[in-house]
C-alpha positions in Angstrom: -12.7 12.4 5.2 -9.8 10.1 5.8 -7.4 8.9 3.8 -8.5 5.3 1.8 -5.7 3.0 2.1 -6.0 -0.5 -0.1 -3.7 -3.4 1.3 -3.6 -6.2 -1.3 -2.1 -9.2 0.2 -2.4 -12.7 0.1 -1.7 -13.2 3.6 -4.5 -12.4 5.5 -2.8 -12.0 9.0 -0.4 -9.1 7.7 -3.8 -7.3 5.7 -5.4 -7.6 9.2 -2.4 -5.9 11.0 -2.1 -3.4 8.4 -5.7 -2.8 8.4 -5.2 -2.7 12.6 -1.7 0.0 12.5 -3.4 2.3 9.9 -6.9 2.5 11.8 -4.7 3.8 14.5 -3.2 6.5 12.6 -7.1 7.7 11.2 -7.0 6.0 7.7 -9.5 4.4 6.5 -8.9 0.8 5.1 -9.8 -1.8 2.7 -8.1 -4.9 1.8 -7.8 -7.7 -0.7 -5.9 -11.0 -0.2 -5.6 -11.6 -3.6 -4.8 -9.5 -7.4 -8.0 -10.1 -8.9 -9.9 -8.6 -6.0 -7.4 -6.1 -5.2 -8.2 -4.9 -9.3 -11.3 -5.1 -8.3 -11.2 -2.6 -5.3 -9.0 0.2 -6.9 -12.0 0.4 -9.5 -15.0 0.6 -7.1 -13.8 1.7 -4.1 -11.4 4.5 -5.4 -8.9 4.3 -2.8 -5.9 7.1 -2.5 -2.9 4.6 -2.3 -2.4 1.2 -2.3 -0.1 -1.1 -0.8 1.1 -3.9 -2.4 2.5 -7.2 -2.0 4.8 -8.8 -4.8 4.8 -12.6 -3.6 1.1 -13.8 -4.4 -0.1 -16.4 -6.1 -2.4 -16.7 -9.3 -1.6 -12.9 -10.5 1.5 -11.5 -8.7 2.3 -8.2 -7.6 4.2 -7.0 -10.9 0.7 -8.4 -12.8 -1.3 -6.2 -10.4 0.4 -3.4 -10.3 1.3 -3.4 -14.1 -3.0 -3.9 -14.4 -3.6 -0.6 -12.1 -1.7 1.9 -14.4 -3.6 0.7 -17.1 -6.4 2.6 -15.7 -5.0 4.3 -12.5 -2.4 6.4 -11.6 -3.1 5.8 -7.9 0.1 5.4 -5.9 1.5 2.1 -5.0 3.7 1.1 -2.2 5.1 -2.3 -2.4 5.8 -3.9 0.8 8.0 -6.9 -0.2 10.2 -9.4 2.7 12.6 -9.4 -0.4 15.8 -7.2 -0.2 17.1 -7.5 -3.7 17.6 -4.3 -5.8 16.9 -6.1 -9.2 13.5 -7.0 -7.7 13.3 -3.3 -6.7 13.8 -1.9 -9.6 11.6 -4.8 -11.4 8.6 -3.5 -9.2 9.5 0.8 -9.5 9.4 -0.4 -13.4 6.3 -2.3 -13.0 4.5 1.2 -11.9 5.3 1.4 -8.1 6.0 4.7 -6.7 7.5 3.1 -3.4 9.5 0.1 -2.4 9.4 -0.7 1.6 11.3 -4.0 2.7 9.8 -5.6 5.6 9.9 -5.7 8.8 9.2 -1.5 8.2 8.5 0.2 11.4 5.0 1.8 11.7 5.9 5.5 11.7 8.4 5.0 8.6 5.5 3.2 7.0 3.0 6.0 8.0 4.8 8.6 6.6 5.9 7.2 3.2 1.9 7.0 3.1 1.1 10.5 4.0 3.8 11.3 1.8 3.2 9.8 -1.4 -0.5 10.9 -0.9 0.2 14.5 -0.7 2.8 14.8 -3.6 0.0 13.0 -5.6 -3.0 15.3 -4.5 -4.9 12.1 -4.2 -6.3 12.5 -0.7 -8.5 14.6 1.9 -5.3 14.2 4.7 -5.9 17.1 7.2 -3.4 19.0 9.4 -5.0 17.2 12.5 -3.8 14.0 11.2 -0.2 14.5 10.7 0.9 13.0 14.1 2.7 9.7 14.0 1.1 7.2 16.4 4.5 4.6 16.6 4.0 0.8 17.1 6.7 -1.9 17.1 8.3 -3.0 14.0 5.8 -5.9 12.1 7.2 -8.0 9.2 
């Protein structure tokens, strides 16, 4: 089975190339363009990590993610355009396990997901899947 991957953000053109690059690499993939549905996902649809954007409107990504561990202990990737480290260590605080500044190129991406996943025990990731399929750098 592969791994669930849940993308929550509000921009629907980066979940649908997240949901496009992971496919590639064998994960399977959910998304959510907002908080409240993204909540909603990590409760029903039990995925093995999420990533996370911190710019959304209504409930931000700090709300989210601080909502997850209330209930989850899931791992959470945030993957933020903003390069400050207060706002790094704001989200790592928050409950996030990883910070990734975008553009991040698809095989780093990859395997801080394969990572994080392992080191939690959270997922069914094979052997077979541990190849790194690259694609060009996406912000």
């Amino acid at each position: 089975m592969p791994t669930r991957v849940l993308a929550i953000d509000d921009d629907p053109a980066m979940t649908e190339l997240l949901t496009l690059l992971l496919q590639i690499n064998q994960f399977d993939v959910i998304t959510a363009n907002n908080g409240h549905d993204g909540i909603a996902l990590v409760k029903n649809a039990t995925p093995d990590i999420i990533l996370l954007d911190m710019m959304m409107p209504q409930m931000d990504g700090w709300q989210v993610c601080a909502e997850i561990r209330k209930f989850s202990n899931v791992p959470i990737v945030v993957l933020s355009a903003i390069n400050n480290p207060d706002m790094v260590a704001s989200a790592l605080d928050a409950g996030a396990d990883d910070y990734l500044i975008k553009p991040v190129p698809s095989n780093i991406l990859v395997a801080h997901i394969k990572n994080l996943v392992r080191r939690s025990g959270t997922s069914n990731l094979r052997p077979d899947t541990a190849s790194l399929q690259s694609s060009p750098v996406f912000s």
